[in-house]
VMD Tcl script that draws the C-alpha trace (Angstrom):
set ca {
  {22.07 -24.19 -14.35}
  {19.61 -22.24 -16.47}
  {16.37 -24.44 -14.90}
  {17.91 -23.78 -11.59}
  {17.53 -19.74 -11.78}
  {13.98 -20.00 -13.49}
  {12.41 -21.03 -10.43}
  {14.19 -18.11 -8.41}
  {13.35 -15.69 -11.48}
  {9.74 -16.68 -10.42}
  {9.98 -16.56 -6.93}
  {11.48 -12.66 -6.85}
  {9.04 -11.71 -9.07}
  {5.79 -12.96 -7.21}
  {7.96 -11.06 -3.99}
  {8.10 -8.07 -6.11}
  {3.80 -8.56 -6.91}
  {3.39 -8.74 -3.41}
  {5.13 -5.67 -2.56}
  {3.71 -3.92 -5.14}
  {0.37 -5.05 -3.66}
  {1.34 -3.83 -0.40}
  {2.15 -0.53 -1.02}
  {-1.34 -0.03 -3.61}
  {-2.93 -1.20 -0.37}
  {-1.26 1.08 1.90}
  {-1.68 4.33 -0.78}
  {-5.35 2.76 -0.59}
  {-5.74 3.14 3.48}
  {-4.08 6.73 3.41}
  {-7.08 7.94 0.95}
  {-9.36 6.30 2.81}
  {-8.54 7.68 5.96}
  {-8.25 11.28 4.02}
  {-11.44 10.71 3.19}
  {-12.65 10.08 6.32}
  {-11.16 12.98 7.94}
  {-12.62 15.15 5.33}
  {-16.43 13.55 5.96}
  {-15.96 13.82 9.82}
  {-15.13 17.40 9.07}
  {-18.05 18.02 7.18}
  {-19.81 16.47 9.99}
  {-19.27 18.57 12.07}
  {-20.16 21.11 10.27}
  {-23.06 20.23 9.64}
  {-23.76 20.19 13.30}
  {-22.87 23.86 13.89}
  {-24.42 25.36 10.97}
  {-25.84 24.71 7.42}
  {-23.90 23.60 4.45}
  {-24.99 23.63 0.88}
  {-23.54 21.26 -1.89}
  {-23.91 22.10 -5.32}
  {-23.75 19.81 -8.00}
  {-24.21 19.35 -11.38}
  {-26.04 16.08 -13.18}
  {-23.84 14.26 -15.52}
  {-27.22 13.25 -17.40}
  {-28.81 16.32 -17.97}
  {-26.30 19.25 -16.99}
  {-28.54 20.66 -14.83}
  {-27.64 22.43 -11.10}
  {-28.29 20.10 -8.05}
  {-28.59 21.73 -4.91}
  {-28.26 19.85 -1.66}
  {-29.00 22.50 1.82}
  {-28.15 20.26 4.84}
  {-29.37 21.58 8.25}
  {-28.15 20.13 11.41}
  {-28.86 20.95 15.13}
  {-26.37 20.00 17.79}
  {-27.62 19.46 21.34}
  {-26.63 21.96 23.86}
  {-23.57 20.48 26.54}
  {-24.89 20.07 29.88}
}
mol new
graphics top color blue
foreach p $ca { graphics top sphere $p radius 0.5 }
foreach p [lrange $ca 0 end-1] q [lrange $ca 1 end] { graphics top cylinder $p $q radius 0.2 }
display resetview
């Protein structure tokens, strides 16, 4: 009886891995489509008026600045 329930033991476990896998993935696709919401943001931003990023190096500690400048084409 005990060699009969090992083989179930195994099976609800790999169903629980899966599972697990499936929600990790899912958590995964919200971010990424968080992310992308905040990049298209920034986009479009960009397109309306500049936007300056300011980083610092995590080699030398210095200040990074990034200007972007974007033009957006006039609706006809």
């Amino acid at each position: 009886m005990a060699e009969k329930n090992k083989p179930d033991a195994a099976v609800q476990e790999k169903m629980q891995e899966v599972e697990h896998l499936k929600k990790r993935m899912d958590l995964l696709d919200q971010r990424l489509d968080n992310i992308d919401s905040m990049v298209s943001a920034v986009a479009e931003r960009v397109m309306r008026r500049p936007i300056v990023i300011n980083l610092t190096c995590p080699h030398c500690g210095r200040n990074i600045e990034i200007a972007i400048i974007g033009s957006e084409k006039a609706a006809r």
